[in-house]
C-alpha positions in Angstrom: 81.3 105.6 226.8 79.5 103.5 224.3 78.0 100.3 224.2 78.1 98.1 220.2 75.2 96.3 219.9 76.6 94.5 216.5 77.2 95.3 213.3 78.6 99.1 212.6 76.1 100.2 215.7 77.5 101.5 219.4 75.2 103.7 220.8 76.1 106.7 224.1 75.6 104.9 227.4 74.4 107.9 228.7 71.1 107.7 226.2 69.9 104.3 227.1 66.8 103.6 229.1 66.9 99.7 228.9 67.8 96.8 227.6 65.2 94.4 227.5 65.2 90.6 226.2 63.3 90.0 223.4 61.6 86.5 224.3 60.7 87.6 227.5 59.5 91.4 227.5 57.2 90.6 224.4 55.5 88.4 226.3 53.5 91.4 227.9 50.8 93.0 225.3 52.1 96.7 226.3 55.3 96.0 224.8 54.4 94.1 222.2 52.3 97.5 221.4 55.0 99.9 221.8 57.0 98.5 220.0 54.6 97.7 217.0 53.9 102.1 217.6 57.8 102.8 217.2 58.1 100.5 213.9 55.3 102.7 212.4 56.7 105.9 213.6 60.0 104.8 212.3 61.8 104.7 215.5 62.8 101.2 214.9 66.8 100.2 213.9 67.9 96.8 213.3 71.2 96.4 214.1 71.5 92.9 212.2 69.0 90.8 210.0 69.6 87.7 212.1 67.1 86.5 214.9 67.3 89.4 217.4 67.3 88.6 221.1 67.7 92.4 222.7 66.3 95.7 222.0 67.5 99.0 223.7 65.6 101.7 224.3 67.4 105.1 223.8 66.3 108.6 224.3 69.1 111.5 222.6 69.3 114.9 224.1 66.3 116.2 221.9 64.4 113.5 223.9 63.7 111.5 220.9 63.5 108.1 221.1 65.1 105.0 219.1 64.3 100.9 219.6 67.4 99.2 218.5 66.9 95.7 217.7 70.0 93.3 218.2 71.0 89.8 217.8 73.1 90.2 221.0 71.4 89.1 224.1 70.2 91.7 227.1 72.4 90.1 229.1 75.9 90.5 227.2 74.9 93.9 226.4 74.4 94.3 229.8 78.1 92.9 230.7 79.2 95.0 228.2 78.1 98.3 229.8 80.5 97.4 233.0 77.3 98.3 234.9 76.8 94.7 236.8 80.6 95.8 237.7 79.7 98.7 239.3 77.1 97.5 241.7 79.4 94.4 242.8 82.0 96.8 244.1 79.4 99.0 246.2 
């Protein structure tokens, strides 16, 4: 399966690792820092130029990591994935 995050994006379900909201998880410092590390190592994709409100953080089979930054919020990505879908049926 594959999740768009906007734009010509989607991404493999099966390499993300989270989707975080913007406004809220750069609140903490650590993030703030990571995130500042994977600009400068390049790891960084934005999706669109417009005010983002997600990023997700995938790892690929080679274990390499990507930030993508999206306009789309964490929690329609989220819905998107069908994973809040899964847990309500257990």
């Amino acid at each position: 399966m594959y999740l768009h995050l906007g734009q010509d994006t989607v991404i493999k379900m099966d390499e993300i690792v989270g989707i975080f909201n913007m406004e809220t998880s750069t609140i903490s410092k650590t993030t703030r820092n990571y995130l500042a590390q994977a600009e400068k190592a390049g790891k960084v994709v934005n999706v669109s130029m417009e005010l983002p409100k997600s990023f997700v953080l995938c790892r690929d089979s080679q274990n390499r990591e990507t930030v993508y930054i999206s306009q789309i919020s964490s929690s329609t990505l989220l819905k998107r994935t069908g994973y809040i879908d899964e847990i309500s049926n257990v």
